[in-house]
C-alpha positions as CSV (number, residue, x, y, z in Angstrom):
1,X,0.0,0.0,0.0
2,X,1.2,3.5,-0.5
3,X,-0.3,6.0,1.5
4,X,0.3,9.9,1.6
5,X,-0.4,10.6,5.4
6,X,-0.6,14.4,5.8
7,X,0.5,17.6,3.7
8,X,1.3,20.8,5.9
9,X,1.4,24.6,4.8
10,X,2.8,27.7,6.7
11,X,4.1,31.0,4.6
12,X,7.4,29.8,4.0
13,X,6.9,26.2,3.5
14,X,5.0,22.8,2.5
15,X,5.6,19.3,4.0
16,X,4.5,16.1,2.2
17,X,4.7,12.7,4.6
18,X,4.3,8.9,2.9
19,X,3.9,5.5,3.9
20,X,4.2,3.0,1.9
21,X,4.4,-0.9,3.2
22,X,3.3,-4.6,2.0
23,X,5.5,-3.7,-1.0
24,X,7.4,-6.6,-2.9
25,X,10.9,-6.6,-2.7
26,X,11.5,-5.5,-6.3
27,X,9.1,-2.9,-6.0
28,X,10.6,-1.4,-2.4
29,X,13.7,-1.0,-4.4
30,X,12.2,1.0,-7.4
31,X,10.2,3.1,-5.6
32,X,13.5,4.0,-2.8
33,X,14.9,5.3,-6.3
34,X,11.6,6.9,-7.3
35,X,11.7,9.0,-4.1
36,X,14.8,9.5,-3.5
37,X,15.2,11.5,-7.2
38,X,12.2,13.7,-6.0
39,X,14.1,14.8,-3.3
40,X,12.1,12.8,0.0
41,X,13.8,12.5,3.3
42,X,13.7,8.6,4.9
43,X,12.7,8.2,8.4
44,X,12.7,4.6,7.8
45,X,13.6,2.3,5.0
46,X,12.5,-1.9,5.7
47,X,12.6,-4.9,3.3
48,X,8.9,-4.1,2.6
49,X,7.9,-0.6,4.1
50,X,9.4,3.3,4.3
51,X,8.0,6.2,6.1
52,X,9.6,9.7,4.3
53,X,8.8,13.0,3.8
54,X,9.7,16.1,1.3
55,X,9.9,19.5,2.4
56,X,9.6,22.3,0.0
57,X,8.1,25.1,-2.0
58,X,4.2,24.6,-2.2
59,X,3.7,24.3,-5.5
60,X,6.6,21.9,-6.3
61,X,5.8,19.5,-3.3
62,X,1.3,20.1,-4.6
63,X,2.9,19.0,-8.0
64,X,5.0,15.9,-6.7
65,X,1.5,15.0,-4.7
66,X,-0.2,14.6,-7.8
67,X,2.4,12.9,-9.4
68,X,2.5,10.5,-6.9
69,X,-1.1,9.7,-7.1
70,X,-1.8,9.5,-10.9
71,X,1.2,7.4,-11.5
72,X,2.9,5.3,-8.4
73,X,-0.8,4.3,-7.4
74,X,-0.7,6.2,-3.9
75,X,-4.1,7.7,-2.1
76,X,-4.9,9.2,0.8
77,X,-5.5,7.3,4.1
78,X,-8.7,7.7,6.0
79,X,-7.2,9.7,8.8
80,X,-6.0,12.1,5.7
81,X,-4.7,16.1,7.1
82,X,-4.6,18.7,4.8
83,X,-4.1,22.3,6.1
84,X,-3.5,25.1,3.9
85,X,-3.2,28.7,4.7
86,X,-1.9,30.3,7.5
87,X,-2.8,28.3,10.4
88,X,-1.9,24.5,10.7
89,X,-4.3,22.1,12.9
90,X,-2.2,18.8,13.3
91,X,-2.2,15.4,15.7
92,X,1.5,16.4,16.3
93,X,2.4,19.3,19.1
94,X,4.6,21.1,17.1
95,X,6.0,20.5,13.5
96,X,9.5,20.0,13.8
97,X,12.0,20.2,10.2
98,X,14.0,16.8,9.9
């Protein structure tokens, strides 16, 4: 499964997190490589799971969303948080840069 699990905006900057797991060995690999190239930071990297994250611009990290979802099959989980504008409403206390 490949899951994005929340996308954050402040003024300066946008923050994309994934989670992808239950992925085939082959396909772990490719998309390590696919992700990596886009820029995303690892938190953690398994035989068959990853957790990551890009920070950025907003409308290169929107644009890398999108791409994401029309072509490397990944959706939104049901616990999905999107904030735009000014003020950011999270799970987390504070939203800390990696």
């Amino acid at each position: 499964m490949r899951n994005f699990t929340q996308f954050l905006r402040d003024e300066k900057e946008t923050r994309l997190n994934i989670h992808a797991f239950d992925l085939e060995k082959k396909e772990g690999e490719e998309l390590f490589e696919i992700l990596e190239n886009m820029g995303f930071n690892f938190l953690y990297v398994d035989a068959d799971s990853m957790l990551a994250f890009l920070i950025g611009e907003y409308s290169r990290v929107k644009g890398i969303l999108k791409k994401l979802e029309k072509y490397y099959g990944f959706t939104w989980t049901k616990d999905k948080l999107m904030f735009e504008n000014k003020a950011i409403i999270k799970k987390q206390e504070n939203f800390k840069k990696f």
